[in-house]
VODRENNU-978650 format. One record per atom (N, C-alpha, C, O, CB): atom name; z, x, y; residue number from 1; residue in three letters. Coordinates in pm, whole numbers, plus 50000, padded with zeros to 5 digits. Each point is the difference from the previous one (the first is absolute). Glycine has a CB too. Layout:
<rs>
["CA"; [Z; X; Y]; NUM; "ALA"]
...
</rs>
This chain:
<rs>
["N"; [90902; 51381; 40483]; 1; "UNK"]
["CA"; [49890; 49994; 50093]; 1; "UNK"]
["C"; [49882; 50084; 49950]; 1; "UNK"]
["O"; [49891; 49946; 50018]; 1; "UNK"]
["CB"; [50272; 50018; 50170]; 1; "UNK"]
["N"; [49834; 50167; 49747]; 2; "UNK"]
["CA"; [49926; 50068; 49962]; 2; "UNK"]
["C"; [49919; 49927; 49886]; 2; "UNK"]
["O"; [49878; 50005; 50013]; 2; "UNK"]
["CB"; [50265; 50178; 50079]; 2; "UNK"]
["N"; [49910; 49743; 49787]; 3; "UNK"]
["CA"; [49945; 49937; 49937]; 3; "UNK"]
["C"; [49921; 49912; 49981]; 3; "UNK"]
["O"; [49924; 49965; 49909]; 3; "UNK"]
["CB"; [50193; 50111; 50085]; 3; "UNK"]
["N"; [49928; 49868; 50178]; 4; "UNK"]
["CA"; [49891; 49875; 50090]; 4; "UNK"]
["C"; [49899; 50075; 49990]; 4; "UNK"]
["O"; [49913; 49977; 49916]; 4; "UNK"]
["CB"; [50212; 49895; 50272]; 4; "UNK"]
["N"; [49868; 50243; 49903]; 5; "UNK"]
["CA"; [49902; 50024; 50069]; 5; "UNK"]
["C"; [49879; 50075; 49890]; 5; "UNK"]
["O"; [49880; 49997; 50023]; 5; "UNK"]
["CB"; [50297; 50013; 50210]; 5; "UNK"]
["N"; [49886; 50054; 49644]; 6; "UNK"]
["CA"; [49944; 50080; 49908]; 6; "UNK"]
["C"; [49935; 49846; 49934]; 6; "UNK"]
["O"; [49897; 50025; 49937]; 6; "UNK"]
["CB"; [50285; 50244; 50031]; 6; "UNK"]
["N"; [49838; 49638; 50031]; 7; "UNK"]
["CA"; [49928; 49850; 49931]; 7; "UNK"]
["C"; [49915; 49931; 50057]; 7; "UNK"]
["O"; [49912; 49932; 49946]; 7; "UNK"]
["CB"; [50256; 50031; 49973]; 7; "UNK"]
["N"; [49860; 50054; 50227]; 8; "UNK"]
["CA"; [49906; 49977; 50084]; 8; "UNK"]
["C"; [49852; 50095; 50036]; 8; "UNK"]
["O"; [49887; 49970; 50037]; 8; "UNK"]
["CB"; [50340; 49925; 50027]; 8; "UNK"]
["N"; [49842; 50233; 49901]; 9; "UNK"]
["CA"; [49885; 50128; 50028]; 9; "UNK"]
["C"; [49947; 49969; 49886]; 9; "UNK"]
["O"; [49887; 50039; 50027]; 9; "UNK"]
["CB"; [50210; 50166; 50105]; 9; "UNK"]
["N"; [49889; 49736; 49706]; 10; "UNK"]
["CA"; [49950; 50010; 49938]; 10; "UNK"]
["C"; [49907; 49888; 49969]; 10; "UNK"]
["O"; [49895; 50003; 49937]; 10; "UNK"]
["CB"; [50263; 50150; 50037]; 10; "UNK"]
["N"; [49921; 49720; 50101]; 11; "UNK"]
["CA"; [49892; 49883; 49984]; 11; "UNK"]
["C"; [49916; 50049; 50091]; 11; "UNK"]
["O"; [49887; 49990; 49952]; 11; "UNK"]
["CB"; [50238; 49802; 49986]; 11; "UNK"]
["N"; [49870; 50271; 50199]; 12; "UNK"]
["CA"; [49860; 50025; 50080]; 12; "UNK"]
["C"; [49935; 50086; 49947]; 12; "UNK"]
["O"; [49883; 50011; 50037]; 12; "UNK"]
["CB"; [50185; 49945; 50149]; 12; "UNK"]
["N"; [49989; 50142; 49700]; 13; "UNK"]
["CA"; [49827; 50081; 49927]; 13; "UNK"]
["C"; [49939; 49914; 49951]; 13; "UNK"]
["O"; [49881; 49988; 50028]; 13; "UNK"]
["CB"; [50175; 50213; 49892]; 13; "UNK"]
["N"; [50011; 49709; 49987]; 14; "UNK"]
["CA"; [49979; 49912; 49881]; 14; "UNK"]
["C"; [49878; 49885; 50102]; 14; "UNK"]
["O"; [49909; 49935; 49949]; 14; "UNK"]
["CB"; [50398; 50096; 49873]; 14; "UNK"]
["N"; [49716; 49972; 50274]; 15; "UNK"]
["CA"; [49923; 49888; 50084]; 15; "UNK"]
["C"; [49841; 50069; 50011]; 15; "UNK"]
["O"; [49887; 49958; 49976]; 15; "UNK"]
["CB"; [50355; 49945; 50188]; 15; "UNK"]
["N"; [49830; 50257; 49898]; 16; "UNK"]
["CA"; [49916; 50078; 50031]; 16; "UNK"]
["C"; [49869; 50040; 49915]; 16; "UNK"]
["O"; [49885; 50037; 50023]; 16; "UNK"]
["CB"; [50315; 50011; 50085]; 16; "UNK"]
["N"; [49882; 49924; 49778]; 17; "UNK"]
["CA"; [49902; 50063; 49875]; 17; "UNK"]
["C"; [49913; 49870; 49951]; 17; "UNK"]
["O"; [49882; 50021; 49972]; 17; "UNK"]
["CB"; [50310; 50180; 49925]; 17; "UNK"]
["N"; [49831; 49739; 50098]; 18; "UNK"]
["CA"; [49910; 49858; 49972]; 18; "UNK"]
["C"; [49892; 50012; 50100]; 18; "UNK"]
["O"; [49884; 49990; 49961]; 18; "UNK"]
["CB"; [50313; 49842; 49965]; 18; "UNK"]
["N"; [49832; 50190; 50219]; 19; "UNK"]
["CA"; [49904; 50005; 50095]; 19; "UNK"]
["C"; [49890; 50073; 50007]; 19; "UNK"]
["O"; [49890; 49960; 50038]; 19; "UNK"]
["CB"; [50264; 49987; 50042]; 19; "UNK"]
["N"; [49886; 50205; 49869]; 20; "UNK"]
["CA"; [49917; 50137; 49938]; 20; "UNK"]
["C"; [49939; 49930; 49898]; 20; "UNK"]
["O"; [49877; 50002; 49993]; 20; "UNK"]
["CB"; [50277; 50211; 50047]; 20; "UNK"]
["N"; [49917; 49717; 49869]; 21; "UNK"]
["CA"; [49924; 50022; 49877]; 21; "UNK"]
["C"; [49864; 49882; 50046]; 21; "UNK"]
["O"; [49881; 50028; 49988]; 21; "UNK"]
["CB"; [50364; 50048; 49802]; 21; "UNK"]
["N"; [49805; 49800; 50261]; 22; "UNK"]
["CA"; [49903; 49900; 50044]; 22; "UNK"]
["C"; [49850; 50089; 50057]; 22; "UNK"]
["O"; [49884; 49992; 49961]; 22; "UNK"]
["CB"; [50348; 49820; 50114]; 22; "UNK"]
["N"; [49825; 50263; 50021]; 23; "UNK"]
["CA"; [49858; 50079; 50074]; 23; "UNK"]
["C"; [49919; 50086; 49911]; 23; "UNK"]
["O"; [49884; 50033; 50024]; 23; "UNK"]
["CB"; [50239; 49986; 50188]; 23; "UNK"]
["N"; [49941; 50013; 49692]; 24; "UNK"]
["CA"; [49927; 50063; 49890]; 24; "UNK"]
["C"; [49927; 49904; 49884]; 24; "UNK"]
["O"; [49913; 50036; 49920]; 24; "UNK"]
["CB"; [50263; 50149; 50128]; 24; "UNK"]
["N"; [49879; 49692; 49963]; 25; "UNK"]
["CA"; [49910; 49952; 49944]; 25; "UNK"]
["C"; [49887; 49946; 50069]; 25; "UNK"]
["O"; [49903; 49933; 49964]; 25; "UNK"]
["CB"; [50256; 50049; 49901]; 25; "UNK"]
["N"; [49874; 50059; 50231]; 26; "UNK"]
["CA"; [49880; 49937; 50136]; 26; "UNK"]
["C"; [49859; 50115; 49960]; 26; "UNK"]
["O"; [49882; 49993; 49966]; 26; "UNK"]
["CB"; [50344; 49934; 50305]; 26; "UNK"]
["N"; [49868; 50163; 49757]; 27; "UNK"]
["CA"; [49920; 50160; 49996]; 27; "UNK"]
["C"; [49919; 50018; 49838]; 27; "UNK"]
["O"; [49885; 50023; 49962]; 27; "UNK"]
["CB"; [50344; 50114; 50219]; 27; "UNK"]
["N"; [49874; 49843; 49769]; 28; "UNK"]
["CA"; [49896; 50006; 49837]; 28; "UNK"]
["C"; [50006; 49876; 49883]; 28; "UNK"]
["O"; [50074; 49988; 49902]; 28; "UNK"]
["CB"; [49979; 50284; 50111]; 28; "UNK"]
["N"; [49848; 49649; 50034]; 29; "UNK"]
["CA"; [49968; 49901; 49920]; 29; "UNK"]
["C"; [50041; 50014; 49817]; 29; "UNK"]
["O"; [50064; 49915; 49937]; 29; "UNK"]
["CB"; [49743; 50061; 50278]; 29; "UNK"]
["N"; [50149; 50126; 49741]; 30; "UNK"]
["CA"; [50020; 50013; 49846]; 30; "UNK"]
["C"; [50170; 49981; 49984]; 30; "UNK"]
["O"; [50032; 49969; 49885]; 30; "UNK"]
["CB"; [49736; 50219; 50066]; 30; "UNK"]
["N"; [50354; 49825; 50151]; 31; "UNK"]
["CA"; [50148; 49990; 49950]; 31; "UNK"]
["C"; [49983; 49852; 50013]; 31; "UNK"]
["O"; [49967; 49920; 50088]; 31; "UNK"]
["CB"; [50187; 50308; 49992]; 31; "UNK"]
["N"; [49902; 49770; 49726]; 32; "UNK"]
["CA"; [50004; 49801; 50048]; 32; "UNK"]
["C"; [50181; 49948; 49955]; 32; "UNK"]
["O"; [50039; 49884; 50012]; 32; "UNK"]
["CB"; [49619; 50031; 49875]; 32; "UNK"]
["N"; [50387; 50143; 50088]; 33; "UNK"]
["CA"; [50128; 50010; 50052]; 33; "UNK"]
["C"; [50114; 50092; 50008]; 33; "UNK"]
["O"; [50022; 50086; 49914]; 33; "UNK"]
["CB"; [49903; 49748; 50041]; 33; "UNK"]
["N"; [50165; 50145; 50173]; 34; "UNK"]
["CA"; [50100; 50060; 50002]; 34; "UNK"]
["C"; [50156; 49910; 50008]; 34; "UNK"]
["O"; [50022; 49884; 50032]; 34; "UNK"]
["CB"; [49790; 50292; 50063]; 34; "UNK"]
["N"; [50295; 49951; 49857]; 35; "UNK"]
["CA"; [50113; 49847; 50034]; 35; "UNK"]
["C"; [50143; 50178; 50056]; 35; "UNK"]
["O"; [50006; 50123; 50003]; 35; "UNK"]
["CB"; [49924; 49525; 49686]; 35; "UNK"]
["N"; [50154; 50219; 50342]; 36; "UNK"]
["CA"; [50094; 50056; 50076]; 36; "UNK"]
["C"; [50110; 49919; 50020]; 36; "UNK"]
["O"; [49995; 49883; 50037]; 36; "UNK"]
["CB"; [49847; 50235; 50054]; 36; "UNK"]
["N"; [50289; 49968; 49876]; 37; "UNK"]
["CA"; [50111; 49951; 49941]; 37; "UNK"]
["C"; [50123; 50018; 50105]; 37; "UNK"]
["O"; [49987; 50111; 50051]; 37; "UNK"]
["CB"; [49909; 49944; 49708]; 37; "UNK"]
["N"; [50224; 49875; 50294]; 38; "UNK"]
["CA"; [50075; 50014; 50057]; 38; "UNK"]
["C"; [50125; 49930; 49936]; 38; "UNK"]
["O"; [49981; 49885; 49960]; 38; "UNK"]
["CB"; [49850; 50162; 50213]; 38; "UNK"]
["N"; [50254; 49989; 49816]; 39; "UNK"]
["CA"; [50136; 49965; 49873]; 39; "UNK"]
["C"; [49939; 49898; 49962]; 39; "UNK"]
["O"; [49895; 50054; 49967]; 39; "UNK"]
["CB"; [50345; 50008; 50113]; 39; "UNK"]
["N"; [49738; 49784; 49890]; 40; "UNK"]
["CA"; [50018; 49937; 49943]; 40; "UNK"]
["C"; [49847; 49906; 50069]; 40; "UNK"]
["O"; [49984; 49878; 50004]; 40; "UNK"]
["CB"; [50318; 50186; 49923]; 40; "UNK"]
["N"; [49633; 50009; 50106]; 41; "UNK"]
["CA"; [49898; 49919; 50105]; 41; "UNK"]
["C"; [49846; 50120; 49902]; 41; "UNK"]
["O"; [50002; 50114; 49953]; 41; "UNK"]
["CB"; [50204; 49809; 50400]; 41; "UNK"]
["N"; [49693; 49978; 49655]; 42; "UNK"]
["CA"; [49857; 50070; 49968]; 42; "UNK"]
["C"; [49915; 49919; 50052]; 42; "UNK"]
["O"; [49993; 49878; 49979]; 42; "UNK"]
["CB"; [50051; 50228; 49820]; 42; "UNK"]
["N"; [49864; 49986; 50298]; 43; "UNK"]
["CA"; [49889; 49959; 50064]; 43; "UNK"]
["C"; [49870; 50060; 49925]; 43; "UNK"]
["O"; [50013; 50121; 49988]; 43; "UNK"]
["CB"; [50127; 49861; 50233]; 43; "UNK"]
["N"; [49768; 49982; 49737]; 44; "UNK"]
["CA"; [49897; 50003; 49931]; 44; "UNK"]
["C"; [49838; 49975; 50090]; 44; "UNK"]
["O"; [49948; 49901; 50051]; 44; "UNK"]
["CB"; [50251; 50019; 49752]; 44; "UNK"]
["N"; [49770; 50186; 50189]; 45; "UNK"]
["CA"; [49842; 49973; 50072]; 45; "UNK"]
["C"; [49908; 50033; 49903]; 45; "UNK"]
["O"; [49978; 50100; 49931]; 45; "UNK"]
["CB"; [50073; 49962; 50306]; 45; "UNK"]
["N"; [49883; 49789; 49780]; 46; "UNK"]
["CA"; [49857; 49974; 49881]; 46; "UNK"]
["C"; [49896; 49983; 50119]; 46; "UNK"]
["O"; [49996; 49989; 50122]; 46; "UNK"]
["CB"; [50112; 49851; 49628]; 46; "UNK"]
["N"; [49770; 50168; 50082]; 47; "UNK"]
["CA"; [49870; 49944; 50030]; 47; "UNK"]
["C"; [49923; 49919; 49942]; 47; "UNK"]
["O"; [50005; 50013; 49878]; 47; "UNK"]
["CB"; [50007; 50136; 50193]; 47; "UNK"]
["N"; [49894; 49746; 49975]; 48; "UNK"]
["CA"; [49986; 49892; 49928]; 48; "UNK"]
["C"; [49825; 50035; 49967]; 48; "UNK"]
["O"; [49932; 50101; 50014]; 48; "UNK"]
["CB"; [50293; 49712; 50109]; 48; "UNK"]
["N"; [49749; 50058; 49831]; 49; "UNK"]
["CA"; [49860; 50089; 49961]; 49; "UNK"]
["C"; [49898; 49998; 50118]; 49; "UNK"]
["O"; [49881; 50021; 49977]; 49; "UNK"]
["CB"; [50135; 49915; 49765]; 49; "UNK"]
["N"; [50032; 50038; 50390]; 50; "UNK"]
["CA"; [49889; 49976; 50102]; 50; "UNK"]
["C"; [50065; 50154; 50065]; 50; "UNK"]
["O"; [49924; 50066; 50071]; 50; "UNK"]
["CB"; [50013; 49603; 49978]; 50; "UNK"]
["N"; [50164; 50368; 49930]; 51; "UNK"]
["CA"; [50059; 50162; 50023]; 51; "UNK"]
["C"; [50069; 49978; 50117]; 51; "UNK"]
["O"; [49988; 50082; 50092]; 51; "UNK"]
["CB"; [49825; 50075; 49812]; 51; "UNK"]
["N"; [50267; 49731; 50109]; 52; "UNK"]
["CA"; [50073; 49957; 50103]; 52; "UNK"]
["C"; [50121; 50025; 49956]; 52; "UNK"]
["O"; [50010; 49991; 49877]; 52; "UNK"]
["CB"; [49848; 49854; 50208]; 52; "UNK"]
["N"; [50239; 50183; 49972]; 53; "UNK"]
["CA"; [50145; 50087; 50012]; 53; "UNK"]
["C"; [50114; 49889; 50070]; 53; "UNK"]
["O"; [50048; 49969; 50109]; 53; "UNK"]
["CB"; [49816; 50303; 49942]; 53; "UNK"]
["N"; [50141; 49695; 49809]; 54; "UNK"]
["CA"; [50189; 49937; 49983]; 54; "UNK"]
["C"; [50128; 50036; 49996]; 54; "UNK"]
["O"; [50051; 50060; 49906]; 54; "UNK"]
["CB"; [49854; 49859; 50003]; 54; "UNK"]
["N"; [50140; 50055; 50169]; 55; "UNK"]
["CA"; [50170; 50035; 50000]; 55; "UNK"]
["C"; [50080; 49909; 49903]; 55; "UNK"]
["O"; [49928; 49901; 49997]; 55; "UNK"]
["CB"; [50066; 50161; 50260]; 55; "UNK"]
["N"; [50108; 49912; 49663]; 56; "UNK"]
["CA"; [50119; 49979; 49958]; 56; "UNK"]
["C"; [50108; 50068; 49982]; 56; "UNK"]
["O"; [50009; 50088; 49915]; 56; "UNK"]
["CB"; [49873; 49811; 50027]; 56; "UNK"]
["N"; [50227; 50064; 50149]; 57; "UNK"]
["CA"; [50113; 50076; 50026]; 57; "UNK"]
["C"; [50092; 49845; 49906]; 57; "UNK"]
["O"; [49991; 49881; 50030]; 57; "UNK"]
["CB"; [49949; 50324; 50273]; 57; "UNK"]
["N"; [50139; 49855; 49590]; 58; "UNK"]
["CA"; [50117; 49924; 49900]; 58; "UNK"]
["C"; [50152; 50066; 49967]; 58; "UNK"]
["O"; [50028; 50119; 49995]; 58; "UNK"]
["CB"; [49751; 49803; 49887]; 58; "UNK"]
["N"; [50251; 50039; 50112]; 59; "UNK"]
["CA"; [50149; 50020; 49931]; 59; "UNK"]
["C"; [49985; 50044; 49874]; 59; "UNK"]
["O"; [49924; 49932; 49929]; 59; "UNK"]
["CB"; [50180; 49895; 50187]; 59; "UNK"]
["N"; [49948; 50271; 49833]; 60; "UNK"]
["CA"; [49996; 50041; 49871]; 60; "UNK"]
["C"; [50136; 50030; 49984]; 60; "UNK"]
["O"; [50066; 50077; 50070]; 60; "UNK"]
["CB"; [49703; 50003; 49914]; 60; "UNK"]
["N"; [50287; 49821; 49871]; 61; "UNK"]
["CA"; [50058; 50005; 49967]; 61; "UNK"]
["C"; [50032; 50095; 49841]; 61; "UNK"]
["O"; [49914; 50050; 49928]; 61; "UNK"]
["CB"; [50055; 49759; 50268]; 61; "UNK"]
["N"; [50155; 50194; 49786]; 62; "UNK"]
["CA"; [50034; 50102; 49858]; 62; "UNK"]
["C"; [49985; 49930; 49883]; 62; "UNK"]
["O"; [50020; 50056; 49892]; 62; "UNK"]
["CB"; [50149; 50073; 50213]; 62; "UNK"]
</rs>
């Protein structure tokens, strides 16, 4: 049960932190990307050249 819950507490930073990082790119235009990793999962926040802010969340494999 502890292992649930320690996997679960870690996907909600991992959620958490994408969300922070999103508002920061809100907040400072010059970050044009950030990314963020959860075992086997990467979410990636870009910018395009109109400075609009993309998500892709993929599977990454070994």
């Amino acid at each position: 049960m502890k292992k649930r819950q320690k996997k679960k507490q870690a996907y909600k930073n991992y959620i958490q932190a994408i969300f922070e990082g999103y508002e920061t790119m809100l907040e400072n235009p010059d970050v044009q990307e950030l990314v963020f990793t959860y075992l086997k999962e990467e979410t990636r926040l870009t910018r395009d050249e109109q400075k609009q802010i993309h998500f892709l969340t993929r599977d990454v494999t070994a």
